[in-house]
N, C-alpha and C positions, 0 to 999 in steps of 0.2 A: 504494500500500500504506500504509496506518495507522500510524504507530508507534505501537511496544510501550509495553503499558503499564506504569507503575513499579508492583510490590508492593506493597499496601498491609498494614496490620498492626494489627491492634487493639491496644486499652491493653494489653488482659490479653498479648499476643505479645510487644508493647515492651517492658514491664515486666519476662516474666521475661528476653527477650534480655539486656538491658543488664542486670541483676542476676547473673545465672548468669554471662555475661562478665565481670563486673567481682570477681566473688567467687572463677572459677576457679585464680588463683593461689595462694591459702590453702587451707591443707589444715587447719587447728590453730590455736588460740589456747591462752595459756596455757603452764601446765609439766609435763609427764608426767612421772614418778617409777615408778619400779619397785621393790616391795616385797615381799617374803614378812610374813604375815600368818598368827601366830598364835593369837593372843586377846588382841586391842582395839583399842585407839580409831583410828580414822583419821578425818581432820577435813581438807575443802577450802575452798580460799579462792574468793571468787568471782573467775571468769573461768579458775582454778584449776582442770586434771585430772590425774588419777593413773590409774597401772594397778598393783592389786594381783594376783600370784601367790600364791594359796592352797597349804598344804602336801599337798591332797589332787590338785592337775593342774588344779582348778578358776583362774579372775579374776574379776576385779570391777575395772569400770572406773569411777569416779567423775566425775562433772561435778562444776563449781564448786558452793560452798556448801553443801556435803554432809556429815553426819555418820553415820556407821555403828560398830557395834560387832562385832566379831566372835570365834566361841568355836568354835574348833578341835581335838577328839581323840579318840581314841580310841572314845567312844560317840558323838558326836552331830558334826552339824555346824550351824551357825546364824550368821546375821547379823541385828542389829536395826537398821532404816534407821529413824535418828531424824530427819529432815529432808533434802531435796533428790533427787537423783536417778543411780541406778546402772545400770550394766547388767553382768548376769550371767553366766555361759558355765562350766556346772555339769559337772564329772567324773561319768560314771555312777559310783553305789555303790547294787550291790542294799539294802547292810544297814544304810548310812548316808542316809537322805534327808537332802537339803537344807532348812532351812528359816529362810525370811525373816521374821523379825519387825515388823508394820506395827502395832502396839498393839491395837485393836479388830480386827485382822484376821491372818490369817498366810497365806504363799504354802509352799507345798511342793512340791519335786521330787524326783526320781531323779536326773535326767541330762539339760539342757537349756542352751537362750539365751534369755534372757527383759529386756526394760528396766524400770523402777518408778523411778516421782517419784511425791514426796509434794508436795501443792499443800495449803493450806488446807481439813480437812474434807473431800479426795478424795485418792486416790493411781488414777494410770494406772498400767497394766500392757501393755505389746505383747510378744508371744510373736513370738519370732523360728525357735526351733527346738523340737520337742519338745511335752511338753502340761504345764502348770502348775494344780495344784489351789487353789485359792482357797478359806479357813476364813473367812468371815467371820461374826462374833458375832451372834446373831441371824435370820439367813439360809441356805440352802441352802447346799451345798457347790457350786461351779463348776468345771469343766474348760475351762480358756482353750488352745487347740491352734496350732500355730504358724501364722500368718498375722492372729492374730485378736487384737484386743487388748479389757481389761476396765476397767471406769468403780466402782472400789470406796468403797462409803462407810458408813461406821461401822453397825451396825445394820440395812442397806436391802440389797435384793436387787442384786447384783453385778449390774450392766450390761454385756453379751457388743456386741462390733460387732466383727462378720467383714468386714474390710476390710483387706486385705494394703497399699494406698494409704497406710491411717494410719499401720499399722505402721512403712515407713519414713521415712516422717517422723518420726514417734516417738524414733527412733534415729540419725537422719542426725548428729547430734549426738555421733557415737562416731568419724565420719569427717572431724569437724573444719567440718559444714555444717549451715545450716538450713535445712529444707523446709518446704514446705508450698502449697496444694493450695487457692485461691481462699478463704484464710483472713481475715477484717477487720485492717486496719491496726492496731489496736489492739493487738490480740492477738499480729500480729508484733511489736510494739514493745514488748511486755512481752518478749517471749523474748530479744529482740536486746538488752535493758535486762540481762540475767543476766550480758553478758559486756563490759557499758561502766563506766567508770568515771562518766563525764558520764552522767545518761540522755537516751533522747529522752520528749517528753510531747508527748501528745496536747491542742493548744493551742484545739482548733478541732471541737464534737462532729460538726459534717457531716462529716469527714472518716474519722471513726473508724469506718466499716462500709465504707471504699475497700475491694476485694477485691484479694488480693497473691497472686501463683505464682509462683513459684521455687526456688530451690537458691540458697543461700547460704552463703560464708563465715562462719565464726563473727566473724573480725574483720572482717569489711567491711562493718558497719553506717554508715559515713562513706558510702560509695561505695552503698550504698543509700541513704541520704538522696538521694545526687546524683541518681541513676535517679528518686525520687517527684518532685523536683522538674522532672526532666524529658518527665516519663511523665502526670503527675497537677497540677492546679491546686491544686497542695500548693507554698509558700514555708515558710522556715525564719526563724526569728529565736534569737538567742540568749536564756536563761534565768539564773535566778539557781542559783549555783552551777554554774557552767560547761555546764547543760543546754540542749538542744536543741531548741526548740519548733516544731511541725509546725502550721502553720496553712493555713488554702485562701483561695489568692488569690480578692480581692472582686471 
């Protein structure tokens, strides 16, 4: 009789094994704070989350480096997201909609869950519950419906991608983790740079379209460096200012 043979495992299975292992003990980075919020400023630090309790049953949960302003009574209700990234979880009110202020564009609800970052020039949108009306200046009105998230930019026809996959990825980030779904290195290095003090950089352009899945800790971007150099002919070397430089072994 043969012996059995050993399992074998592609990059892409290695990578996320050892990453989703090594991140499962983290649930959170950062400081959550509980607040009632009646009209104004709330302001996050990066690495930095909050959870606000609105006086109507409504939250608003903040990621780091986030500023919002919000106006709460009697006739109206609104928030203006002037920078970074929230997620939403709206009290129905037939007579009051909600409504989110993005400058060249505005979101409107009744009664929903919905996430929004502002990035340079785009703001995402992932619907989680419910359907979100999207104003944007210059273009059509949009209905983004729960599972489907929108690509908004100043002036240009709102970008609809029905993919319930994006979505949570979108938001894993509410549960204290990063996902994400055979994304380039890069782009994970940007996300995991929102919550380090050191960044990592991309030291090495072949390496910056490596493909990455997994679920990740918000803080365990160290312990994923460890997984790329184990996974990937990716070495590290230190950076000025105490950064992290990802290069590919020659």
């Amino acid at each position: 009789m043969s012996a059995a043979r050993a399992p074998v495992m592609s990059r892409r299975a290695v990578t996320t094994a050892l990453l989703s292992a090594a991140a499962a003990a983290v649930a959170g980075v950062g400081i959550t704070r509980h607040f009632a919020l009646f009209g104004d400023r709330r302001i996050t630090k990066k690495g930095q989350r909050e959870f606000a309790r609105l006086t109507d049953g409504s939250s608003i949960s903040m990621n780091g480096d986030t500023s919002l302003d919000v106006v709460m009574d009697g006739n109206s209700r609104k928030v203006r997201l002037l920078r970074g990234e929230a997620m939403f979880d709206i009290a129905r009110d037939e007579k009051r909609p909600f409504f989110v202020d993005l400058g060249d564009s505005e979101i409107r609800v009744l009664g929903t869950k919905f996430n929004i970052r502002r990035k340079e020039g785009v703001t995402e949108l992932a619907v989680t519950e419910g359907v979100v009306l999207v104003t944007n200046n210059g273009a059509a009105p949009v209905n983004v419906r729960a599972g489907s998230s929108a690509v908004i930019r100043p002036g240009i026809a709102t970008t609809l991608i029905q993919d319930p996959a994006l979505v949570r990825e979108r938001v894993a980030w509410t549960e204290g983790f990063l996902e994400f779904e055979e994304k380039p290195l890069d782009e994970v290095v940007e996300e995991f740079n929102r919550y380090r003090t050191n960044p990592l950089v991309i030291g090495d352009p072949r390496i910056a379209g490596t493909l990455i899945t997994g679920r990740f800790g918000l803080g365990e971007s160290d312990e994923f460096v460890l997984a790329l150099e184990s996974s990937f002919d990716i070495k590290t070397s230190k950076g000025g200012n105490g950064s992290i430089v990802l290069l590919q072994v020659n």
